[in-house]
C-alpha positions in Angstrom: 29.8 66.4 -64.3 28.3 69.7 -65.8 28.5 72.7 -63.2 25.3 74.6 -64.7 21.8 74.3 -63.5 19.5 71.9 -64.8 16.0 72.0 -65.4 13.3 69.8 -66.4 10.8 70.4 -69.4 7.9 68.8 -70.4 9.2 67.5 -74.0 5.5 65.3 -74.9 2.3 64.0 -73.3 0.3 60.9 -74.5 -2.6 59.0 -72.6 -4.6 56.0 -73.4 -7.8 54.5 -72.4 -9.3 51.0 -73.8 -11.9 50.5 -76.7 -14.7 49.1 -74.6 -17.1 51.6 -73.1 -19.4 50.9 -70.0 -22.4 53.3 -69.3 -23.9 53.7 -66.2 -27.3 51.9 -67.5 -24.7 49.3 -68.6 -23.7 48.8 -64.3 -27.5 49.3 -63.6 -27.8 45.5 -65.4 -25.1 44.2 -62.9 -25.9 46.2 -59.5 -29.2 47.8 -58.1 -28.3 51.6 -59.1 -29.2 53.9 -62.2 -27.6 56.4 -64.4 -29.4 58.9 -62.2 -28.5 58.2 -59.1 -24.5 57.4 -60.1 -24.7 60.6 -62.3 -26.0 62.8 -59.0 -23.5 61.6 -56.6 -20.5 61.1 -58.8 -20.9 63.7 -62.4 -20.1 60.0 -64.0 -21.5 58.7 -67.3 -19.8 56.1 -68.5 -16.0 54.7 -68.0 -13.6 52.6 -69.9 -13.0 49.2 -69.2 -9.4 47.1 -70.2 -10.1 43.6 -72.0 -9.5 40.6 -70.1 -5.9 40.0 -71.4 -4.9 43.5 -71.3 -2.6 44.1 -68.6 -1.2 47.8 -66.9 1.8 47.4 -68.7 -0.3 47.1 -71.8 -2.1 50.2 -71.0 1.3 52.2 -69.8 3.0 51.4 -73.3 0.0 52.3 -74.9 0.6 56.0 -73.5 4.4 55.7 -73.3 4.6 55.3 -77.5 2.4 58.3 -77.6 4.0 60.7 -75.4 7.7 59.5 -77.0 6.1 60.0 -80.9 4.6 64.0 -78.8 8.0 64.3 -78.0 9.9 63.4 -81.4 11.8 60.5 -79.6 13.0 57.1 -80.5 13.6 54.4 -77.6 17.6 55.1 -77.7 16.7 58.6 -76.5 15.0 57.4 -73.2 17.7 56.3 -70.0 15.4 56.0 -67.0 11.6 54.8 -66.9 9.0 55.5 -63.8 5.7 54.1 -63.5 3.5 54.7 -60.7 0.7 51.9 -60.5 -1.4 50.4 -57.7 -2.6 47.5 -60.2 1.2 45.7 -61.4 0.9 43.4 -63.8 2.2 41.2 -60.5 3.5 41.6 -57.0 7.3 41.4 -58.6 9.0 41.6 -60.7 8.2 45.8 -61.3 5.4 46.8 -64.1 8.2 49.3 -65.0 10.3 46.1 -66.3 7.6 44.9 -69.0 7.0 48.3 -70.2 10.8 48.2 -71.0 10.9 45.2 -72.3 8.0 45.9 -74.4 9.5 49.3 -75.7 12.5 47.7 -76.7 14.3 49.8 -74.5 17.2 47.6 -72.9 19.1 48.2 -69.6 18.2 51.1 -68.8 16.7 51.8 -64.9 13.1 51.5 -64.2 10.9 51.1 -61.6 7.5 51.6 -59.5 6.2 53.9 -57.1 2.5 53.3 -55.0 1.0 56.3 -54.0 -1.9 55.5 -55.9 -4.0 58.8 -57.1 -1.3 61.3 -56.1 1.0 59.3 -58.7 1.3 62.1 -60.9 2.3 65.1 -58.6 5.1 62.2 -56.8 6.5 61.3 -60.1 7.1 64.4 -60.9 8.9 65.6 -58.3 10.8 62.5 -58.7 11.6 62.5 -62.5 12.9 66.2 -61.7 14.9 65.6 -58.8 16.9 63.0 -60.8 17.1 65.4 -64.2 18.3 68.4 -61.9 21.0 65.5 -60.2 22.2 65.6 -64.0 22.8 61.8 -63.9 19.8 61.5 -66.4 18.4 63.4 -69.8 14.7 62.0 -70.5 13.0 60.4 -68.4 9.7 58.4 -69.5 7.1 58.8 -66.5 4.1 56.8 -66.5 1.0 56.2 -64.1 -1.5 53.9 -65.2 -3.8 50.9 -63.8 -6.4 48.7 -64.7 -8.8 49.4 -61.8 -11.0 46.8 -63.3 -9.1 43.7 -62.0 -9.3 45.1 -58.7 -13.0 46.4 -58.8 -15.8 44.4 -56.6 -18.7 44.3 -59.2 -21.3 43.3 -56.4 -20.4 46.7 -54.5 -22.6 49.1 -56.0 -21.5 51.8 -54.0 -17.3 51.3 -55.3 -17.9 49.5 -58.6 -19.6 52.4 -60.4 -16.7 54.7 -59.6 -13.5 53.6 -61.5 -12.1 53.0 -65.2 -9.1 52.0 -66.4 -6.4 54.4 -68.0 -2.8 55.3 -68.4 -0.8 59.0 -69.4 2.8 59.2 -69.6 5.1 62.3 -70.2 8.8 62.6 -71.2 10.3 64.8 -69.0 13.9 65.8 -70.1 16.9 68.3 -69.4 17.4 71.9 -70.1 19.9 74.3 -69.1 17.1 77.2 -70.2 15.4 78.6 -67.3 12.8 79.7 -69.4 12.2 76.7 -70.9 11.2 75.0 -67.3 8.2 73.1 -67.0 8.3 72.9 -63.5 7.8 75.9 -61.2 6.7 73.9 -58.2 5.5 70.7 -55.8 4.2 70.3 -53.1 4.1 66.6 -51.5 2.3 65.3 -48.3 0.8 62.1 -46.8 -0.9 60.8 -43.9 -0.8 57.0 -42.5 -3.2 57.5 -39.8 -6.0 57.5 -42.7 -5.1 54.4 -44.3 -7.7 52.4 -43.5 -9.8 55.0 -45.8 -9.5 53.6 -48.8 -7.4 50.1 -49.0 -6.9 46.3 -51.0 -7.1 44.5 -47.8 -5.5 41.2 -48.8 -2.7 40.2 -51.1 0.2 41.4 -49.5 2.2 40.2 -46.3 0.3 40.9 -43.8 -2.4 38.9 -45.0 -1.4 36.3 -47.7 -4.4 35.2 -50.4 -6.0 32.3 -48.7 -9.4 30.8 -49.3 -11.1 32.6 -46.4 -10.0 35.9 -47.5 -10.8 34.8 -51.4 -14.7 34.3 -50.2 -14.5 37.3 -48.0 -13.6 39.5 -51.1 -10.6 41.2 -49.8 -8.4 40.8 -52.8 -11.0 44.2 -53.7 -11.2 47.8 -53.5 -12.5 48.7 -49.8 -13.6 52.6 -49.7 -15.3 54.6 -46.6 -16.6 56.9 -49.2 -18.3 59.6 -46.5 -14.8 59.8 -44.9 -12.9 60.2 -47.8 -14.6 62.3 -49.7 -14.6 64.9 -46.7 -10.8 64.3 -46.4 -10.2 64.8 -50.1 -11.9 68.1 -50.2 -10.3 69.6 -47.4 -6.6 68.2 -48.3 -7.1 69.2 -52.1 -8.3 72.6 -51.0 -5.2 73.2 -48.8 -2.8 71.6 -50.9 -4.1 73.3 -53.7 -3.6 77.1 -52.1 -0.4 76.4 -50.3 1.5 76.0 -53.4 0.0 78.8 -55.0 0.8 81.0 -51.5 4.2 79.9 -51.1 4.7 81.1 -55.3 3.0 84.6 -54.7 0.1 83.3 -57.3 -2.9 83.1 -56.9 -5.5 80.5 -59.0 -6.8 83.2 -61.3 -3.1 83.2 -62.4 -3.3 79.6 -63.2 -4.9 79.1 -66.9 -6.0 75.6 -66.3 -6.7 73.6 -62.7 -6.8 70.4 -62.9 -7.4 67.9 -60.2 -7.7 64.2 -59.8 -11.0 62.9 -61.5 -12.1 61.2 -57.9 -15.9 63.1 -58.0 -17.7 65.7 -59.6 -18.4 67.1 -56.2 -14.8 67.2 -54.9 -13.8 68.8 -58.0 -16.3 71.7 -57.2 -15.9 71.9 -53.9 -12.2 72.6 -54.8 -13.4 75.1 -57.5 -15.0 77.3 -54.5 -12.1 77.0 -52.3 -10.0 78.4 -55.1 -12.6 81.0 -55.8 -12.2 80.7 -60.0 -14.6 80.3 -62.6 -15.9 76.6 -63.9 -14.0 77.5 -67.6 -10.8 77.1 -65.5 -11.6 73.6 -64.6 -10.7 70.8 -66.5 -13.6 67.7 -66.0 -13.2 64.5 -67.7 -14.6 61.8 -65.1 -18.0 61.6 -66.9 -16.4 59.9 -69.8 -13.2 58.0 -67.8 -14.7 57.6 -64.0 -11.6 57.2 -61.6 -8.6 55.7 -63.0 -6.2 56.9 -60.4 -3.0 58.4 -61.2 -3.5 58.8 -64.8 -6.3 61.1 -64.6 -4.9 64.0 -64.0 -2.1 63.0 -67.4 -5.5 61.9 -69.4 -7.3 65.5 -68.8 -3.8 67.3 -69.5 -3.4 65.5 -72.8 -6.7 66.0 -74.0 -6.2 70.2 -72.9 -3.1 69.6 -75.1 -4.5 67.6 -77.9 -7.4 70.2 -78.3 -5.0 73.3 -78.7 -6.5 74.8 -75.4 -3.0 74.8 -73.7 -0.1 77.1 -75.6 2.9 77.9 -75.3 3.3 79.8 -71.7 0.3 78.0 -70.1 0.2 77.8 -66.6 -1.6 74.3 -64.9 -2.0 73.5 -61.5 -2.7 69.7 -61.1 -3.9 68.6 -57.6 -3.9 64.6 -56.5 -5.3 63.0 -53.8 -5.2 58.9 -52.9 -4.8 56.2 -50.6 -2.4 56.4 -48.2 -3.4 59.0 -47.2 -1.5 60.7 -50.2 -1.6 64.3 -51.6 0.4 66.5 -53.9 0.5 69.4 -56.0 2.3 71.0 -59.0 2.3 73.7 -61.1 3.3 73.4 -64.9 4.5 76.0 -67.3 4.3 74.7 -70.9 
């Protein structure tokens, strides 16, 4: 066992969303709404939608091959894979387990997490935790779901809000100090609001049955008033804890990015941190919602446009069912 410090670094991003495109006049042909009125309430356009055989795992390796080709890595390199889903490809065995067996990447650990939009902000704290226990060197974290196959198309008021996605990163060891990717997270949930956002039916406590087929549980159930008030506050606080408890303020931060839940939210967060819109990284009018991955899928794309250097500073917010919250902040 080595005796130095470890730290994690962000060795390559990737993120991938599905061909097919669905615009709001698209949903407007399903459901009684229109591109104005889910363009008002929500800053979404249009979202990306996973083909019937598609599965999460399809959509995680997808990412996963990118990040490892960002990262200049071959399978053999990676010893530990986390994926943090709310949509597995099935109750059990893990979605972590196809991905590895799709990869090619044999024996190694892997498994899930379910803290659904926060995914990103958990993993990470996970994926460095184990790196700084010096048991493991690169660790392939992934969030990703197919929101789609959970999605009631008869509920205008859910059904317009989320696409389907998936980001990985390769996180892996260095003894540099400088070359740390992760100056800080902050992790917090709260069971009392679980009833906020919830998949009523599938699980143990209420096993798929024909009554609760017909009663459409097996689908996204939101209190959208609710949450969204609980998201803005939470996001708000988490947001300027982390930054208090670093000395840092958001105007020291080159990019914010938060979960891509609502335009609104993201604004609303914008004022609490008291920084200019430039700062602010939006991508839910093209994606909509897909959970965990979002906050990955706007990161890549900073990345991929050659807005984020070397030395850039991101604070990523999350916020999701559970309740669930978290925030980190990324040196690059």
């Amino acid at each position: 066992m080595k005796n130095s410090k470890q730290f994690a670094k962000v060795l390559g991003m990737g993120s991938y969303v599905p061909e097919k495109i669905v615009t709001n006049d698209d949903l407007s042909k399903v459901v009684d709404t229109s591109d104005e009125w889910i363009r008002t309430r929500t800053g979404i356009r249009e979202r990306r939608i996973a083909a019937p055989d598609q599965t999460t795992s399809d959509l995680c390796v997808c990412a996963a091959r990118k990040a490892m080709e960002n990262a200049n890595i071959g399978a053999d390199d990676i010893d530990l894979i986390l994926t943090g889903t709310i949509t597995p490809d099935v109750i059990f065995p893990s979605t972590s387990v196809f991905v590895q067996t799709k990869l090619g990447l044999r024996n190694i650990p892997c498994f899930d997490y379910n803290v659904a939009c926060s995914g990103l902000q958990y993993g990470i704290e996970i994926a460095r935790s184990l790196i700084e226990s010096q048991r493991y060197k690169n660790i392939l974290l992934i969030c990703g779901d197919k929101l789609s196959a959970v999605t009631d198309w008869q509920d205008r008021s859910t059904c317009v809000l989320f696409g389907d996605g998936a980001g990985a990163i390769v996180l892996s060891t260095t003894e540099n100090e400088e070359e740390n990717s992760i100056i800080d997270v902050l992790l917090g949930a709260n069971g009392e609001h679980s009833k906020l956002l919830i998949l009523p039916a599938g699980g143990s406590r209420e096993p798929a049955t024909e009554k609760s087929v017909k009663e459409r549980k097996h689908f996204i159930k939101m209190s959208g008033r609710d949450l969204f008030r609980e998201a803005v506050k939470i996001m708000g606080n988490c947001a300027q804890e982390i930054l208090d408890r670093n000395g840092m303020s958001a105007n020291d931060m080159d990019f914010v990015v938060t979960h891509q839940a609502n335009w609104r939210i993201i604004d609303a967060v914008r004022e609490r941190l008291d920084i200019s819109p430039e700062k602010v990284c939006v991508t839910i009018d093209k994606y909509g919602n897909t959970s965990a991955s979002s906050c990955i899928i706007a990161i890549d794309g900073l990345i991929r446009s050659g807005k984020v250097i070397r030395g850039s500073k991101i604070l990523t917010v999350g916020f999701g069912a559970g309740l669930t919250w978290g925030a980190a902040i990324l040196k690059f």
